[in-house]
Every structure is written in C-alpha cells, then in structure tokens.
Residue, then its C-alpha position, 0 to 999 in steps of 0.5 A: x306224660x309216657x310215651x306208653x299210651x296216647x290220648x286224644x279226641x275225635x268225633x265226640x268221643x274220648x280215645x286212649x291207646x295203648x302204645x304197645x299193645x294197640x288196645x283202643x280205650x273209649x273212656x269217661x272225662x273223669x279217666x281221660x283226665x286220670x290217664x292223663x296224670x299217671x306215670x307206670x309203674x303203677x300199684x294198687x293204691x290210688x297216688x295221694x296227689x290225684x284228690x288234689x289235682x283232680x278236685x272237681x271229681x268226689x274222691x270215691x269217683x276217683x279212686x273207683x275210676x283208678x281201681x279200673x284203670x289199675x284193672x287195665x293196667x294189670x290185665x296188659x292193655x294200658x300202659x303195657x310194656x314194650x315187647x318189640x324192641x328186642x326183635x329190633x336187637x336182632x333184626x337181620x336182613x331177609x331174601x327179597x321178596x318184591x320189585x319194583x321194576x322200572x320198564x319205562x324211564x320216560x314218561x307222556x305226562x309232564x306233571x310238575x310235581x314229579x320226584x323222578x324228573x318227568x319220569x327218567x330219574x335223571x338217568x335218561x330217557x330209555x325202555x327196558x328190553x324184554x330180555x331185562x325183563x326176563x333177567x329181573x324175573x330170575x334174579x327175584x327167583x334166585x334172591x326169594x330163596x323159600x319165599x313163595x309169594x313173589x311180588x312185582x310192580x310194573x313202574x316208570x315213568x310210564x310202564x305202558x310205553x313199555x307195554x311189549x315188555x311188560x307182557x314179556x315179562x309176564x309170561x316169563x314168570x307165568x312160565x317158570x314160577x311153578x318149577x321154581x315153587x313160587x307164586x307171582x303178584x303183578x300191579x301195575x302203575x299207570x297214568x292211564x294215557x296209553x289204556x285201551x281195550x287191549x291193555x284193559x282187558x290184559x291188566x284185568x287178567x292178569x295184573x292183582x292190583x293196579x294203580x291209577x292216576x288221578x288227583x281229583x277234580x279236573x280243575x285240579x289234575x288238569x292245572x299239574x298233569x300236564x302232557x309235554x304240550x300243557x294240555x291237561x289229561x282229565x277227560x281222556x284218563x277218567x273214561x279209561x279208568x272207569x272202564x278198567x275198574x268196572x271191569x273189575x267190579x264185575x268180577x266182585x274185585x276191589x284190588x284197585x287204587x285210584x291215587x292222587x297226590x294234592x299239593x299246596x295249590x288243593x288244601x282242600x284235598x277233601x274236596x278230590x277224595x269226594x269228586x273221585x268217589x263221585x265217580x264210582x271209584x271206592x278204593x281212594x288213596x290222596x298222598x300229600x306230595x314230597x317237595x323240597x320247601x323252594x317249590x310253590x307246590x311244596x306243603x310246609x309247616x304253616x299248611x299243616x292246620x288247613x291240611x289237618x281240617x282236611x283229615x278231620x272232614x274226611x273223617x266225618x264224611x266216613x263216620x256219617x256213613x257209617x253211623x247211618x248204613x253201617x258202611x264206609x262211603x269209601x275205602x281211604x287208605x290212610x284210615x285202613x287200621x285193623x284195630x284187632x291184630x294189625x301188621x306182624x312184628x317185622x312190618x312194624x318195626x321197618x314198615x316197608x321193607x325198603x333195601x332188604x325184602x324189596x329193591x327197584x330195577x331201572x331199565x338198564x338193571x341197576x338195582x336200588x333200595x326202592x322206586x325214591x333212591x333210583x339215581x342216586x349213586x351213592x345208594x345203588x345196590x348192584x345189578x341184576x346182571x351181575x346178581x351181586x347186591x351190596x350187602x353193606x347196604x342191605x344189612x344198613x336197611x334191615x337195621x333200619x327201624x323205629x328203634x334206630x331212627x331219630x325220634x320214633x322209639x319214644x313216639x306214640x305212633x311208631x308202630x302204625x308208620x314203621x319210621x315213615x319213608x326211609x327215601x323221604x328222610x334222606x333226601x329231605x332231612x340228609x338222613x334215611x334215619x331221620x324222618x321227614x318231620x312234615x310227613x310224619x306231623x301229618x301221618x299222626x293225624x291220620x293214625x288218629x283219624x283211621x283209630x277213631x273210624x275204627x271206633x265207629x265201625x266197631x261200635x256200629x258192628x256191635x250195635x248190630x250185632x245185639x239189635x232185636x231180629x225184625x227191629 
C-alpha cells in the first residue's frame, strides 16, 4: 500500500491519515477498505477491479464512496504529494539556539539505569564553576547571531550540586540579555533530592519549565533510584515535588513535567502515569528507557505486545474523560499532536535540532552535539573557550533528516518523530542515521494513539460547540 496515507484503528473508530498533509479522515468500513486497495495516482473513473475485490458492497455504494475519495484526493487531503522533501534538498546549518548545560557531572542518585554512568558521563566526577557558567552564556550569545529567543537547560548529573552556579549563570544572562537583544528560557532538570524552600522558591521564579524526576508508584521508583547506599528516594522526593508545582499552579502555571523512565521491571507503566496523576501531578511524561539488550532492565522486541497494551489503555483512560467532562484527566506527552497545524517545516524534518540549532556543555566546556553524545569522543564539537565549533559535524547534522536516515523517507510517520533519536541511533544501531528500531516500533504507536485522542477532543469540542444553549 503507499506509504501516502496510513490506516488504522483506535477506540472504535476507522482513522486514515494522510501522510503529507496531516489530514486525519474518520471513514466508513466500506472507504477504510477502499483506501486500503488504491494506489495514487488516481483518476475520475472507479479502477474496474474494485467491484471484484470488494464484492461484499452493491457497486453503486462503491463507486458513490470512490467519487468521494476521488473528491479528497483532488482537494490535496488524501494521498497528497510530498511537498518537504525539497526543503530537505537544501537544509543547511542554523546558529544555535538552545543549550544544554551540564553544571553537574556527579550525581546523589545511583539509578541503575543511567545513560550517563551514575551522572558523570564517564569523564569524572566535577562541577562547573561559576565562571564557565558565565563563559556558556556568551558563547550562545555570540553563536545565536539574530535569534531572540535563547534557551538554556540546567542539567547533570544532578545541576542543584551545582546550585551556586546555576544562580551564577542566571544572573549572568539576566544581566546582559537586553544589550544583546536576546531573550532567555531557563528549565531545569532535577532529581528533587537537593530541593528546599530556597530553591523552590528561586526555580518558581525564575526557571520557565522544570522537570522532575519521578517514575511512578514507590515500589517501583524506589527498586531503580536508589541513592549510593540503595535507600529508595520516594518519600523525600514526592512532598518536595508537590510543594514546587503547587507553587506553580497558583500562579495558572503548567510549565512543568513530571518524568519517568519505565523499564522491563514495570510493563504496566500505565499503572505509574495514574499513580503519579494521583498525585496532583497533570503535566506527565513516562519514556521507555534506552538500553543495551544485555541489561535485565533493558525493553526488547519480545516486550513491545505488553508495552503497546499499555498505550492502548493510556488511551482509553484519556478518552473516557474526555467523552464525559470534555477534558483530559492528564496531559501525557506522548499523545500531544496538534492535529490543525503541528510543528513548522524545519522541526519535521530533523525534530530536535541535535548538533546544529542545540549543543550540550560539560563542566569543563566541551561542546557536544546533545546531553547522549557527551563522552564520546569522536563527536566532540569544540569548546567554549575556544568558541571554535567543528563545522564538520554541524553541517553532518543539519543534513541529518528524514530524508537521510535509513527507513524514514518511506515511513508513514515520519513527520511526527522528525528520525527518532539522532544518539539513540548511534549508540544502539552504530549509525546516528539509522533509527533505534525499538523506539521507534513503540513511537508509532504512540503517534497512533495521541491522532485517535485528538479524534475524541475534536469531536467532543464539536459536539459542544452546536449543543442547544441550557441543554
């Protein structure tokens, strides 16, 4: 079948979407069969096999239903054309945009599955100094050229060991961002062992988003995040946490993710996005971890059934709610697509940005094409003591693309993952073009699920919408 549309079922109902223009169809059985048997291009006639290939319908149904889809196909919302692929043709390297600065390479936590080796990415265990901090604000000045908008992620490790220079760096920037024309976001990611007042308080104030580490129920967080003497760190986290977002919430803020990694040892993963919705948490973000196969917390091929069921009961946990209060019980990341216009031209073609609009900093001021690549040699980028950037490898990455990578230029959803993970490809397939083909069996999924729940919110805001004033 062409790779220009993509049929499935969810929740009862009959979804086609159309590839290139994100037009989402909700169709009959007889045109989900229909759709399923043509190939574009297509003309105004009916192809004469159809009668005998779908000899369960009368054929004046049939060909009524394929003067509609014709309809479609004509108006360029079903089996449209690829008009991205000549963006990709000339796609060059952009200034950068967003960092991601690593103040801590240590950590407080010893969670087993850590991609960065207990929080020091194999390069020692060390803090950044104010002064670096300072350094990495006017690097990404420089480097921003006409960019306005400047993001920057505190990260480790753990960034509130590094909390002396996290507040460094802030008022660094807050100092010179207006002679320079530009305009900083800070986040910040933490483990939430180091929070108190203090820090609550100066996060809420000046941090736009925050993430919080959490991974479900304390069974769970408590058997993999572990502090260096195995103790579990629920019970000191989950208060701290509560406290920093009710914070916010009281302002009308929702500029906060609680996120949690699950694992083979919690395949019903959809058991911790309720637990920590329970909580009072509405903004949730549950990844599947990244593992080498070898590691028994690792997800393999054989998990994907389980995992997928997971999805699909996240799915109806979200449209229940919908269906009877209009509103989602919970905001899960994974099933945020906007389903009227969606991300711009550039995102969709090489998602993060990963190597040319956004680099990581370690403490020493190693520059890297993101958080995944720090250690590795072979893909360090230059220093920003230096200001010099491999221009090698920012140019490898802005021709990074769904049209470059292995697979994706044929895949139905290619413009919802942008090519997956450019560091998940290379350290688990040995090529950044060659997408991590676990994470990406499961991103299809969820693509499927966040569609079909975009379905029920637009179908319940319709219903609204022409429902009888006092009814």
């Amino acid at each position: 079948m062409t790779n220009t549309i993509h049929r499935f079922r969810q929740g009862g109902e009959n979804i086609i979407l159309d590839v290139n223009s994100g037009g989402v169809h909700i169709v009959d059985d007889i045109v989900y069969e229909m759709t399923g048997l043509l190939e574009p291009p297509l003309t105004a006639e009916m192809p004469p096999e159809l009668p005998g290939k779908m000899s369960a319908y009368p054929e004046e149904e049939l060909r009524e239903c394929y003067a509609e889809i014709y309809e479609l196909y004509k108006d360029g919302i079903l089996y449209s054309a690829d008009e991205y692929r000549k963006y990709a043709d000339i796609a060059v390297k952009a200034p950068i945009k967003a960092m991601c600065l690593h103040v801590s390479h240590d950590c407080n936590l010893r969670c087993k599955y850590c991609f960065a080796a207990t929080g020091d990415f194999g390069t020692g265990r060390k803090i950044m100094t104010p002064e670096t901090g300072r350094k990495a604000i006017d690097f990404l000045i420089e480097k921003s050229m006409g960019r306005q908008n400047l993001e920057l992620d505190f990260f480790g490790g753990e960034p509130l060991m590094a909390w002396e220079t996290v507040k460094a760096t802030v008022d660094y920037a807050r100092s010179v961002e207006k002679q320079h024309g530009k305009n900083f976001r800070f986040t910040i990611t933490t483990n939430g062992m180091l929070l108190d007042d203090e820090k609550i308080d100066y996060i809420n104030r000046e941090m736009s988003n925050c993430v919080l580490s959490l991974d479900g129920r304390k069974e769970v967080n408590d058997d993999i995040r572990v502090t260096p003497n195995g103790k579990g760190c629920y019970d000191i986290i989950v208060p701290r946490y509560r406290k920093l977002v009710e914070g916010r919430v009281n302002e009308g803020r929702t500029d906060y993710y609680v996120r949690g990694t699950f694992t083979k040892y919690n395949l019903d993963f959809s058991e911790d996005v309720k637990h920590i919705a329970g909580l009072g948490f509405y903004q949730l973000s549950v990844e599947p971890v990244s593992a080498p196969s070898d590691k028994p917390w690792a997800i393999t091929e054989d998990d994907l059934p389980a995992i997928y069921e997971q999805y699909d009961r996240l799915y109806e946990i979200m449209a229940d709610s919908v269906e009877k209060t209009g509103k989602k019980p919970f905001n899960f990341f994974h099933y945020m697509i906007d389903l009227n216009q969606g991300p711009c031209a550039v995102k969709r073609l090489r998602g993060c940005g990963c190597g040319n609009e956004y680099v990581a900093v370690t403490p020493d001021g190693d520059i890297y094409p993101c958080h995944q690549f720090v250690g590795i040699d072979e893909w360090k980028m230059g220093s920003i003591y230096t200001g010099d950037v491999d221009e090698k490898i920012a140019d490898y990455f802005a021709k990074t693309h769904i049209y470059s990578k292995k697979g994706c230029s044929d895949c139905w959803a290619r413009f919802y993952c942008s090519g997956g993970c450019n560091a998940n490809g290379f350290i688990y397939e040995g090529d950044v073009r060659t997408p991590h083909a676990i994470q990406c069996a499961m991103m299809k999924k969820r693509v499927e699920c966040g569609i079909a729940l975009g379905v029920k919110l637009g179908e319940r805001a319709a219903d609204e919408s022409t429902a009888t004033p006092g009814c």
